[in-house]
C-alpha positions in Angstrom: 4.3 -47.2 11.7 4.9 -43.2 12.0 4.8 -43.1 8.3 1.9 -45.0 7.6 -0.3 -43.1 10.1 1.3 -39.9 8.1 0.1 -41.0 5.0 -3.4 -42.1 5.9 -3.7 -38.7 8.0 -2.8 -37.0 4.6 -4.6 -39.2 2.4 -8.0 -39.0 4.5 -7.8 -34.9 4.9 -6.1 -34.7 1.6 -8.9 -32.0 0.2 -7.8 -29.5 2.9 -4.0 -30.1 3.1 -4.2 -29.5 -1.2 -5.3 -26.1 -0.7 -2.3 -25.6 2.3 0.3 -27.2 0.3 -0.6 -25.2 -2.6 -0.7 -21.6 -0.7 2.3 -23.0 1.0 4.2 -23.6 -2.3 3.4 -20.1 -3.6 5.0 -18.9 -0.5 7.9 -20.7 -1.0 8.0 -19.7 -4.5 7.8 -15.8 -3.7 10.6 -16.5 -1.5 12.7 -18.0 -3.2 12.3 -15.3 -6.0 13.0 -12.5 -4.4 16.2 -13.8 -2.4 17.6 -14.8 -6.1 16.9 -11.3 -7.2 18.8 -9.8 -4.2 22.1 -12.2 -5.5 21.6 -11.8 -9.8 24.0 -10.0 -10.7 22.3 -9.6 -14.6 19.5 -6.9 -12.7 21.5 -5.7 -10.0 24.3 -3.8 -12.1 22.2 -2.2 -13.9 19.8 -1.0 -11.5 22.7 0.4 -9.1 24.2 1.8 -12.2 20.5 4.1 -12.3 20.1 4.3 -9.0 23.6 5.6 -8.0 24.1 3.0 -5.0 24.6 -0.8 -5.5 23.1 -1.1 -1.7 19.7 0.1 -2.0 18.3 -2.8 -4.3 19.8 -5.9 -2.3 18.7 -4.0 0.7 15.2 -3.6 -0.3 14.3 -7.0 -1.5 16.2 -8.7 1.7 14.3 -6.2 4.2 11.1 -7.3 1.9 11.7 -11.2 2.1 12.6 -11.1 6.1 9.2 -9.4 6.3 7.3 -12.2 4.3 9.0 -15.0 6.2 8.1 -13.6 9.2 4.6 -13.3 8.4 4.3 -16.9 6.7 5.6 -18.3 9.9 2.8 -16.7 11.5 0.1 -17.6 9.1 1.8 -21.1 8.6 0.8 -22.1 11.9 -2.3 -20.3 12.2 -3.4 -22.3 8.9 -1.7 -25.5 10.5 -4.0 -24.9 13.8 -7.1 -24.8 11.3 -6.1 -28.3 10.1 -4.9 -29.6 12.8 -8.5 -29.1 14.8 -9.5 -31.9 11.8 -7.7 -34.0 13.3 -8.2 -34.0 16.8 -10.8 -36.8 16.8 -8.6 -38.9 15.0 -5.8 -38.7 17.1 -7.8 -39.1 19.9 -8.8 -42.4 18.5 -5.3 -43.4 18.4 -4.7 -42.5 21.6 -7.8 -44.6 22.8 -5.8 -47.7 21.0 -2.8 -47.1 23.0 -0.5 -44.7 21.2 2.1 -43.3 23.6 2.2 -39.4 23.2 6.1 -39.5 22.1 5.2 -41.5 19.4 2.3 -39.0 18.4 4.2 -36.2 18.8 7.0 -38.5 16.8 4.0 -38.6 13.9 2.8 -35.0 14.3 6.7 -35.1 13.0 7.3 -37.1 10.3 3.6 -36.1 8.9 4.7 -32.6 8.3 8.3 -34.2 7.3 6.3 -35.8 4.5 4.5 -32.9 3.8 7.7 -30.7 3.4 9.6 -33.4 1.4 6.5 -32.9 -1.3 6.0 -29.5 -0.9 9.4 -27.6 -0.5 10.6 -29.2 -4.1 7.5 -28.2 -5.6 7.8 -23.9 -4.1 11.6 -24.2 -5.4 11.3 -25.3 -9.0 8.4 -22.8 -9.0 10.1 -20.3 -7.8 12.7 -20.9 -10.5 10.3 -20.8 -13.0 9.0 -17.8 -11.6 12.1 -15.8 -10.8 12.8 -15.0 -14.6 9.3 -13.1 -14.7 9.7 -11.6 -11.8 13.1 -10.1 -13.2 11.5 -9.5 -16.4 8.4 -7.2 -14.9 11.1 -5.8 -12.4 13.5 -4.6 -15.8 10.3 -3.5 -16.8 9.4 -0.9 -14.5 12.7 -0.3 -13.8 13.3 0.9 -17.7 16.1 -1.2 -17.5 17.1 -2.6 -20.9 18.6 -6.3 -20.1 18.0 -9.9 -21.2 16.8 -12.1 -18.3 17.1 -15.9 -18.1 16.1 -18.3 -15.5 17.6 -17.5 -12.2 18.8 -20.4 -10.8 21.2 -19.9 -7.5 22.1 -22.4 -5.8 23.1 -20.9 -2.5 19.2 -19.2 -2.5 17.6 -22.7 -3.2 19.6 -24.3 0.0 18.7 -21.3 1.9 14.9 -21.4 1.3 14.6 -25.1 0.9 16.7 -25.3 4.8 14.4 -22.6 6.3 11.2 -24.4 5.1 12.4 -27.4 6.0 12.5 -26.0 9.4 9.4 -24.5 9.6 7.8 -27.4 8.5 9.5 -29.3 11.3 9.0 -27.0 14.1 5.2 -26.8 13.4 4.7 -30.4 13.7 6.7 -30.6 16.9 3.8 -27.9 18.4 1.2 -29.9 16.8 2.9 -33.1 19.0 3.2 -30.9 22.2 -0.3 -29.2 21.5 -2.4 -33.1 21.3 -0.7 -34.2 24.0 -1.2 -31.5 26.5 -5.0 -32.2 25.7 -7.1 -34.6 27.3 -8.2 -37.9 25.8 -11.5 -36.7 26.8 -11.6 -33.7 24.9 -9.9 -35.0 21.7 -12.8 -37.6 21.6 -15.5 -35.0 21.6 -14.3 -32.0 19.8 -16.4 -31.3 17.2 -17.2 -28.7 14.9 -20.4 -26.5 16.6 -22.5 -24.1 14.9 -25.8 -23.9 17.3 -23.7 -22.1 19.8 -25.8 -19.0 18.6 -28.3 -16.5 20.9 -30.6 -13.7 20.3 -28.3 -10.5 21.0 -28.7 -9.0 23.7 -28.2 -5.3 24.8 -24.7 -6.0 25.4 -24.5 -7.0 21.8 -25.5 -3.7 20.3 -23.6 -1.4 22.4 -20.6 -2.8 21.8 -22.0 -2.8 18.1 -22.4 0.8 18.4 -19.1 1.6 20.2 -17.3 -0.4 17.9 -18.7 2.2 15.1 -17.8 5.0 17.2 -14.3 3.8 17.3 -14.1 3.7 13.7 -15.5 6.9 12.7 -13.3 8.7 15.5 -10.1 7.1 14.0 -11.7 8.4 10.4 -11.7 11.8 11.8 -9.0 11.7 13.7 -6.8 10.8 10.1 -9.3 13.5 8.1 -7.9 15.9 10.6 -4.4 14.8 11.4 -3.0 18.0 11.9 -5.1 20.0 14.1 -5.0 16.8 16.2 -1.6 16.7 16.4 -1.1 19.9 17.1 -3.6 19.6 20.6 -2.1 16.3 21.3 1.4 17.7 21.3 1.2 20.5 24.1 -0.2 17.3 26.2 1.4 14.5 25.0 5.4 16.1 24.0 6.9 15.6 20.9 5.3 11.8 20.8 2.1 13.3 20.6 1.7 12.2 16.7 3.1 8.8 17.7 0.9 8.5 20.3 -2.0 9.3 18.5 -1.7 7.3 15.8 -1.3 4.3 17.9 -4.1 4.6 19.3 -6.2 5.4 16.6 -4.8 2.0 15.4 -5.8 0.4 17.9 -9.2 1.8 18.2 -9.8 0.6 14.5 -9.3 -3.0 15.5 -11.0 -3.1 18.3 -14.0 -1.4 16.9 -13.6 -3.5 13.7 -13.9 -6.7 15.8 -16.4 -5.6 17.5 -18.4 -4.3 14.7 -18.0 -7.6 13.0 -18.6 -9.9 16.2 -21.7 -7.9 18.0 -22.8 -5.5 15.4 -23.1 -7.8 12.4 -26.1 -10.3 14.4 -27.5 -7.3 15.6 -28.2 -6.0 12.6 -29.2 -9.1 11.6 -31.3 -9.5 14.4 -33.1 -6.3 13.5 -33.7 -7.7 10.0 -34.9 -11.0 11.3 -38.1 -8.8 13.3 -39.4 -7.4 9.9 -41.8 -10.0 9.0 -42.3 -8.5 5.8 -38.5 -8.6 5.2 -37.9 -11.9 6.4 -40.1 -14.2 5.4 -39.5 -14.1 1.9 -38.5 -16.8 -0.1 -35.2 -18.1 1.6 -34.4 -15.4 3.9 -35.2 -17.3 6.8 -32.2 -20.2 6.5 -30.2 -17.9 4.5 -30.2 -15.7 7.7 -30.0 -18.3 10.5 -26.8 -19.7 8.5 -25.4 -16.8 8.4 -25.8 -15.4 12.1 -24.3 -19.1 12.7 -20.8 -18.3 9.9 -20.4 -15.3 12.1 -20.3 -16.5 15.1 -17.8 -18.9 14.6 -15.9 -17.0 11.9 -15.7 -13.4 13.8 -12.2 -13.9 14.6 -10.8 -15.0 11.0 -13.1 -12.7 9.5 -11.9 -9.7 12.0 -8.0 -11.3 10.7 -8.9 -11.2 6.6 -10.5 -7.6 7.1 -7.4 -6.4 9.0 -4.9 -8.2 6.0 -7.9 -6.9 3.3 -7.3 -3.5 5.0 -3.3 -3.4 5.3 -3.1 -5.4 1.6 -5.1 -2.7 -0.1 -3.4 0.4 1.6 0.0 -0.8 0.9 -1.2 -1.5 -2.8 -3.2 1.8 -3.2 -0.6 4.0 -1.2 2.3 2.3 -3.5 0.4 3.2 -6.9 -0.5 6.7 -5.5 3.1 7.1 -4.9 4.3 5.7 -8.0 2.0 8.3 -9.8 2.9 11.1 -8.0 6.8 10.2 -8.3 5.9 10.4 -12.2 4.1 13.3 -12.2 7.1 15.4 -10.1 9.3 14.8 -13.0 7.3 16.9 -15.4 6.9 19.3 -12.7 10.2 19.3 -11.2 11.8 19.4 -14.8 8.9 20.6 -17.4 11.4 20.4 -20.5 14.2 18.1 -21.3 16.8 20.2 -19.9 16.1 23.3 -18.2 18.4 25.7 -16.4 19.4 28.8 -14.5 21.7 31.6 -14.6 24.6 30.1 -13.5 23.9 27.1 -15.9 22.6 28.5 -19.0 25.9 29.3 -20.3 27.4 25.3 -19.6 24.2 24.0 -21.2 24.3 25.8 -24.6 28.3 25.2 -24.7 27.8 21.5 -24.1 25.2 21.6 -26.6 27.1 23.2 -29.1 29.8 20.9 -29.0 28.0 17.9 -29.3 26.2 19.3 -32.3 22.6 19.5 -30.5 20.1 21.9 -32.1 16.8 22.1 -29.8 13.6 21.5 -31.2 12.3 24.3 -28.8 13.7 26.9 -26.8 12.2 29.3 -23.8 13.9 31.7 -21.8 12.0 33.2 -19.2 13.6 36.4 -16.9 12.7 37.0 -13.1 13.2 38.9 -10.4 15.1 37.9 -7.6 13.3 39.4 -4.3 12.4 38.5 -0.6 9.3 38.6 0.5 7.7 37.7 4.0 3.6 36.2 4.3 1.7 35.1 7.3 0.0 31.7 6.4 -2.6 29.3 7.7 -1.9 25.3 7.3 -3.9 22.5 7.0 -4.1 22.0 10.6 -5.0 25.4 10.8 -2.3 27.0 12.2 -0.6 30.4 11.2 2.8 30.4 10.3 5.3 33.8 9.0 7.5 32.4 6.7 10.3 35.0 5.1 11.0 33.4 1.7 13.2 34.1 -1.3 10.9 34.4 -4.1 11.2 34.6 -8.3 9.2 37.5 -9.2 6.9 36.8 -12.7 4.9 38.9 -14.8 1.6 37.5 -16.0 2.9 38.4 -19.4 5.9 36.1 -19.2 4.0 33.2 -17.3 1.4 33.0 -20.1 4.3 33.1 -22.6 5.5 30.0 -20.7 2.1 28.5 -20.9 2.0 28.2 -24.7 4.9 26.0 -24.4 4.1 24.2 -21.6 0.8 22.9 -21.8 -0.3 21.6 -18.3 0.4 25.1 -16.7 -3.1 26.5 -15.6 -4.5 29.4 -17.0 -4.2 32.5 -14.2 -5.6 36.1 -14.0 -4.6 39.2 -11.9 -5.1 42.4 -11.6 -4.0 45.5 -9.7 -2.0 44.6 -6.7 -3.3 40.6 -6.6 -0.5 38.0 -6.3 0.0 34.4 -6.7 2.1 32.1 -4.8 3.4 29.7 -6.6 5.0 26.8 -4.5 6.0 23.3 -4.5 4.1 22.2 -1.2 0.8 24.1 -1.6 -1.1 20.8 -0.1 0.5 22.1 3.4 -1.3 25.5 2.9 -5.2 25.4 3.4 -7.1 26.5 0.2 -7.1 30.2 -0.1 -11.5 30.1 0.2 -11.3 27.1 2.4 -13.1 27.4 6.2 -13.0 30.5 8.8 -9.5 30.9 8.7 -8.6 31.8 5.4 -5.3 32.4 3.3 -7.5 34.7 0.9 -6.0 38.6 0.4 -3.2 37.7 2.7 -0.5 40.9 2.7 2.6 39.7 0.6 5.1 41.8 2.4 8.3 42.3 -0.4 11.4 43.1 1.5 12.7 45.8 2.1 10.1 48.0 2.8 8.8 47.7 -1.5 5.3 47.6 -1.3 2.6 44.8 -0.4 0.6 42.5 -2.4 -2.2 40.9 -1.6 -2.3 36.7 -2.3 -5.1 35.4 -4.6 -4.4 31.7 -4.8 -2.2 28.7 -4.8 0.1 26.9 -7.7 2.6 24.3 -7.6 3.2 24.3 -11.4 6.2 26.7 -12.5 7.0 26.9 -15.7 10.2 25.3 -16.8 9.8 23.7 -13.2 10.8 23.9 -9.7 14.2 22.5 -10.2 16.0 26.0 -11.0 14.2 28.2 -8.3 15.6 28.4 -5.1 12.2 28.5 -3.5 8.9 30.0 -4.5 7.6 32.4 -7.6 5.4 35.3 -7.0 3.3 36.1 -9.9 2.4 39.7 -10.2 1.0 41.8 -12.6 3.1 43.4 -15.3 2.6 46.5 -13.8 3.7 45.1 -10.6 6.7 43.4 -11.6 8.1 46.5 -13.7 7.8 48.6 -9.7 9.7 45.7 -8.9 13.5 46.1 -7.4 15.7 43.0 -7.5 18.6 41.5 -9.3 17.3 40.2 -13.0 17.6 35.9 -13.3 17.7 34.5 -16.6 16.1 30.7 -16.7 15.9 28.7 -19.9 14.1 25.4 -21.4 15.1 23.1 -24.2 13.0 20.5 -25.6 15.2 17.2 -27.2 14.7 13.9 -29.0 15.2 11.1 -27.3 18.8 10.5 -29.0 19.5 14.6 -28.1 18.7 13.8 -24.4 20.4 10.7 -23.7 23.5 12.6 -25.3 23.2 15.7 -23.3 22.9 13.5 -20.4 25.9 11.7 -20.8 28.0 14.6 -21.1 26.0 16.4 -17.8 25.0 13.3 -15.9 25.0 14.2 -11.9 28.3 12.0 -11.5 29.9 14.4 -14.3 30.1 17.6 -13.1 28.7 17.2 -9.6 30.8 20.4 -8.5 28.9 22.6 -11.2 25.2 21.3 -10.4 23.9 23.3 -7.4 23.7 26.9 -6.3 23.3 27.9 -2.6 22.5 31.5 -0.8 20.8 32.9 2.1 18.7 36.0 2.6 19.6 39.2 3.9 16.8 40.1 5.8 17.9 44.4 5.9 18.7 44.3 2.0 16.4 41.7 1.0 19.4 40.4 -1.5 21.0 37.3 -2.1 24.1 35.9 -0.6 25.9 33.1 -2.0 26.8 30.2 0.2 28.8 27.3 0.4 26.8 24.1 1.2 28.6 23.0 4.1 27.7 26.3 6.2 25.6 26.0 9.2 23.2 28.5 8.3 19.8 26.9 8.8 17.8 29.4 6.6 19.9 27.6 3.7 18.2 27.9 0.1 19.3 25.7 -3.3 18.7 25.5 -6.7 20.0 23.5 -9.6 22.5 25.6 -12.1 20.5 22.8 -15.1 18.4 19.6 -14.7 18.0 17.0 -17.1 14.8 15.6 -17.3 15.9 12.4 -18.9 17.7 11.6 -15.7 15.5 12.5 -13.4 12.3 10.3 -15.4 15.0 6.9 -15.4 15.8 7.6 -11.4 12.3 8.2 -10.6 11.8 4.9 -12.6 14.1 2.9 -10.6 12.9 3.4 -7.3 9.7 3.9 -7.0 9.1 1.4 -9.5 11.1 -1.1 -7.5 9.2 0.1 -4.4 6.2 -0.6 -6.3 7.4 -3.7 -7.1 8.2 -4.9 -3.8 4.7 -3.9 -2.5 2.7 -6.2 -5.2 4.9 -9.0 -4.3 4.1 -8.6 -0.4 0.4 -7.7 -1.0 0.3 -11.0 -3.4 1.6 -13.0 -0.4 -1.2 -10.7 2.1 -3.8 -11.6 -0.5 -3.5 -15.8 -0.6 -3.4 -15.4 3.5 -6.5 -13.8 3.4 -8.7 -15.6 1.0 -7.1 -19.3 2.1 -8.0 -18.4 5.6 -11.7 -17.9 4.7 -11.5 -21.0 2.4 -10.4 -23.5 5.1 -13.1 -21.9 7.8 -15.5 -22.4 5.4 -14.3 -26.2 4.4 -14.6 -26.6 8.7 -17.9 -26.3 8.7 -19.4 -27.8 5.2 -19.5 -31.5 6.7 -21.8 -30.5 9.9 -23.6 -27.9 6.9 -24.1 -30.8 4.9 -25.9 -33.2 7.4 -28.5 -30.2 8.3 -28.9 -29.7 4.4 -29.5 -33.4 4.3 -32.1 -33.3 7.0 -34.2 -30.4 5.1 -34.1 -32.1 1.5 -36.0 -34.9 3.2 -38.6 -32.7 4.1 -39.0 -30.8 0.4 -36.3 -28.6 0.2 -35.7 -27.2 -3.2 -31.4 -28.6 -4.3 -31.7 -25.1 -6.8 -33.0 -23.1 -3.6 -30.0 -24.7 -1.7 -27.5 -23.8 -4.1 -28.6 -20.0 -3.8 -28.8 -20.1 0.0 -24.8 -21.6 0.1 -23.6 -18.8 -2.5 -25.5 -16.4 -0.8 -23.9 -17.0 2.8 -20.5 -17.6 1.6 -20.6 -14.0 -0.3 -21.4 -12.4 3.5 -18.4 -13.9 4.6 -16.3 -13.6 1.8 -17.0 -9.6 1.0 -18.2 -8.3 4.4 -14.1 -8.3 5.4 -13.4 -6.8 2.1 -16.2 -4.3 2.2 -14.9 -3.1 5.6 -11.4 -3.4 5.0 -11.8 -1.7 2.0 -13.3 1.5 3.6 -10.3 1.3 6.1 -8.4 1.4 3.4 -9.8 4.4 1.4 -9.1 6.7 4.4 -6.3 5.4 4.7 -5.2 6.1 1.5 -6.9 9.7 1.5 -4.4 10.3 4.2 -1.5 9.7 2.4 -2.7 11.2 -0.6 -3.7 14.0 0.6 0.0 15.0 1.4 0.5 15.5 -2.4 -0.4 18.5 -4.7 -1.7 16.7 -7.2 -2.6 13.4 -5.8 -3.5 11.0 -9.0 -5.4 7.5 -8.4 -6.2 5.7 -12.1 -2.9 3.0 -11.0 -4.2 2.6 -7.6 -8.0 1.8 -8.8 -6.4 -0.4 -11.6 -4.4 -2.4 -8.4 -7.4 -2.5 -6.3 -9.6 -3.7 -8.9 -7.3 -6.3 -9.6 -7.2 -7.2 -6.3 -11.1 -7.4 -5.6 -10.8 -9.9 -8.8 -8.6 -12.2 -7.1 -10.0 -12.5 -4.1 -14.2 -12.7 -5.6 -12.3 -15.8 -7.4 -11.2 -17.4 -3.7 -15.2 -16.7 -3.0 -16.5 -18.7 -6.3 -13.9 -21.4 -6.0 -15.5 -21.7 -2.1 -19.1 -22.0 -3.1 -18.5 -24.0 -5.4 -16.6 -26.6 -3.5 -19.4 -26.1 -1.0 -22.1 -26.8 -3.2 -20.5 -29.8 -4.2 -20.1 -31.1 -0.9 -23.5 -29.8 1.0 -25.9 -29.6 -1.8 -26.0 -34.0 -2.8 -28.5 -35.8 -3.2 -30.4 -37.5 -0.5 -28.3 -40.1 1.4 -30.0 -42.8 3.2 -28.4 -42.1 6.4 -29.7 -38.7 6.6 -31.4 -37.8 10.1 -34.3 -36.1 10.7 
């Protein structure tokens, strides 16, 4: 008996449990894939081989996949509770004929049982399928030359499968406990009810308008992070950031739901009272239906912005990031190996020895000085910082910029200076605001002379790799007044075969003990000291003796490659929740849509203007989350980004874009399901 019900149940409502089963399946299948990366031993070697540490990779991708089950627990049952209030009329039927509620709840059971004996076999051979592309797109942005085959482990497929299998279990034993805790009454009568819809009223449109306020305050509040934080602290302690953010967090979701569940009809409302506006063509039904969708969709619509919003920050921010982390190698390292005094010497040995001639060479020479400057920050605060800084003549930086293209052409003259640094996003533009860092007094110790600052760079030539801190770039007359101890740096430029020989015989784990420099300043002499690393001197500067380029580009590869990796898997998963969500709310409502429809076509309306009218709704639904989530997003992003010197965004758009795609195809695949199921022809049962 239990299993007959179960298959009539899933044969009667088996248009919505396809599209669960499905979503369901690519869950499972992402699972599954990623657990049988974390134990294949074909990607793993390698990747700790580049990354230095066999833990980080496993760690990763198990942190990841405890994350996604979590969240498709949570969205499993939220998805089961959307099918489940199909259903509630039905089982209240069979309750009417006498079925005890052990033996529902018994059904509830075995229905998902069946469900999960279909679907589980269905994610796993998937995910097998899908596990050798995932390893082959992770080699791939890993650099990692390897051969991948299907990953097939065992232990991951009894693992998944098991934990599904639960899942699947568990939910049908709430969906037992849930039917029968509710009255017979109520199980005959639910229905689906869209009229439950009111003129707003003046509670409506100030909680419209507060829920605006919220969101522009938590806009400001992340344009301005730091000056906040820095009023919020004397108040609030050293949680003061915490704090803040938390509550700016919260503030955008409450004033997101609110803008979407008040402010949305009120405008709409406003609309509706131009009568020139309104009573055009099908503006009328196409707005009444969609006041109606809003109503009952505000809280899954708040959910899909919210997952719209995270989905597309964590994309975005892991693009930006993986950009950036790109871009630092060139400016960390500029040429394939470059070096400093104390490395110079080991460089050209090593490669002489292994029979290396350099395609191109640059040696640059500096002064070593101390220097002290009072500077304002982006959060507009003042800080005196004493510094060790690489004195450069504009003569010898514009040498460097004929080999090294990206530098930026600079100009000075008498006692101007320019700071060149490797944070200048923490330091507020020199003509930026009130508070300015323009003509600043460069104070050069001990008692030399002062300079005045004319700008910000964070590109040094050669790279920042092989100064201990910051390069002051003075005039030529300048530098030659100059007193400090003479530093010799110099560049190489390799083929590829040059650099991955150099790098074997100078790799980090070679000569670890010859690969950093340490010193402190005195701040009487202005000189250098030389320091051992495990001192306890705070005021601690290093530099490396050389840096190799090649390296640097295949670690920078590995991990933020992986990272990025990890966050299109997870925002893949974020992305089905969100557009299946709006799919199966929509598929609620088409029946009672359908018998309306019905009801107007027998009074003369047009099937084409019906058509328009569904397509038309549906795209309010389906892009006012993204729309809003994606403007949550961008300032979001802007805040992370704006951290970096050189903040790049082509990868992120690319991401995005891609993402908008997928999700506008959830939105055509809707409409046209609802077309199909609201827009027949006229039935004879039709009620006017």
């Amino acid at each position: 008996m239990y299993l007959r019900i179960a298959r009539s149940q899933i044969r009667r409502h088996r248009r919505v449990l396809l599209i669960t089963e499905f979503v369901t399946a690519l869950m499972i299948m992402t699972a599954y894939a990623i657990l049988a990366l974390a134990n294949y031993p074909a990607l793993l070697k390698p990747a700790a081989k580049a990354l230095g540490d066999a833990r980080i990779v496993p760690l990763l991708l198990n942190v990841t996949l405890v994350v996604l089950l979590l969240f498709t627990f949570t969205f499993l049952v939220y998805l089961n509770n959307l099918v489940t209030q199909r259903l509630i009329r039905e089982v209240g039927v069979y309750r009417l004929y006498g079925l005890s509620r052990n033996r529902l709840t018994v059904t509830m059971v075995v229905q998902r049982g069946v469900l999960a004996l279909v679907t589980i076999p269905i994610g796993l051979v998937m995910g097998v399928i899908v596990s050798k592309f995932f390893a082959m797109i992770l080699a791939r942005m890993l650099h990692l030359r390897v051969a991948m085959n299907l990953v097939i482990v065992p232990e991951s497929l009894v693992e998944i499968g098991g934990l599904f299998l639960v899942m699947y279990l568990a939910i049908g034993l709430l969906n037992g406990l849930y039917l029968n805790r509710t009255k017979l009454l109520n199980l005959l009568t639910a229905r689906v009810n869209l009229n439950r819809v009111t003129t707003p009223k003046v509670r409506d449109y100030l909680l419209g308008i507060v829920g605006l306020v919220l969101i522009a305050g938590a806009y400001y509040y992340t344009e301005n992070a730091i000056a906040m934080v820095r009023v919020l602290n004397p108040i609030l302690g050293p949680y003061g950031m915490i704090i803040g953010f938390g509550v700016v967090t919260l503030g955008v979701l409450l004033g997101t739901y609110w803008v979407i569940r008040f402010g949305v009809p009120a405008a709409i409302d406003q609309l509706r009272r131009r009568s020139r506006f309104y009573w055009k063509k099908n503006r009328p039904a196409l707005f009444t239906s969609i006041v109606q969708r809003v109503y009952f969709n505000a809280h899954s619509l708040w959910l899909t912005t919210v997952l719209s919003a995270v989905t597309i920050t964590m994309l975005g921010s892991a693009a930006v990031l993986y950009q950036a982390a790109q871009t630092t190698v060139t400016e960390s390292t500029a040429m394939s190996v470059t070096a400093s005094a104390q490395g110079v010497g080991l460089v050209e040995e090593t490669m002489r020895d292994a029979g290396i001639v350099p395609k191109q060479r640059l040696f640059i020479q500096t002064k070593s000085i101390a220097a002290r400057v009072r500077l304002i920050d982006r959060g507009n605060g003042a800080v005196t910082e004493m510094e060790p800084y690489s004195a450069m003549s504009l003569s010898t930086y514009n040498r460097a910029r004929a080999v090294q293209k990206n530098l930026p052409k600079l100009q000075l003259t008498g006692k101007e200076a320019i700071i060149i640094l490797p944070e200048k996003a923490v330091y507020r533009g020199v003509n930026r605001g009130v508070r300015t860092n323009f003509n600043r007094p460069i104070e050069i110790l001990p008692h030399q002379s002062t300079l005045y600052l004319k700008a910000f760079s964070n590109l040094f030539p050669l790279g920042y790799n092989n100064y201990y801190s910051r390069i002051l770039l003075v005039t030529d007359a300048t530098y030659a007044n100059l007193k400090g101890a003479k530093d010799r740096l110099a560049g190489f430029t390799l083929t590829e075969q040059q650099a991955a020989k150099i790098t074997a015989k100078l790799g980090r784990d070679k000569v670890v003990d010859q690969y950093t420099q340490y010193m402190t300043i005195n701040e009487k002499t202005g000189s250098y000291e030389p320091q051992d690393l495990e001192t306890d001197n705070p005021a601690l500067f290093g530099r490396y003796n050389y840096a190799l380029q090649d390296q640097q580009q295949q670690e920078v590869n590995t991990l933020f490659g992986f990272l990025l990796f990890l966050m299109i898997v997870t925002g893949g998963v974020f992305m089905l929740a969100t557009g299946s969500i709006l799919v199966l709310k929509q598929l609620a409502v088409m029946r009672v849509e359908g018998q309306k429809i019905q009801s107007l076509k027998r009074l003369g309306w047009p099937s084409e203007v019906t058509r328009r009218v569904i397509y038309q709704q549906l795209a309010v639904i389906f892009f006012l989350p993204l729309a809003i989530g994606g403007i949550h997003s961008f300032f979001a992003i802007r805040f992370f980004a704006q951290w970096l010197d050189n903040p790049p965004g082509v990868l992120g758009f690319i991401i995005v874009g891609i993402y908008a795609l997928v999700y506008s195809g959830f939105y055509f695949m809707t409409a046209n399901i609802a077309n199909q199921m609201e827009n027949q022809a006229i039935r004879r049962d039709s009620i006017f």
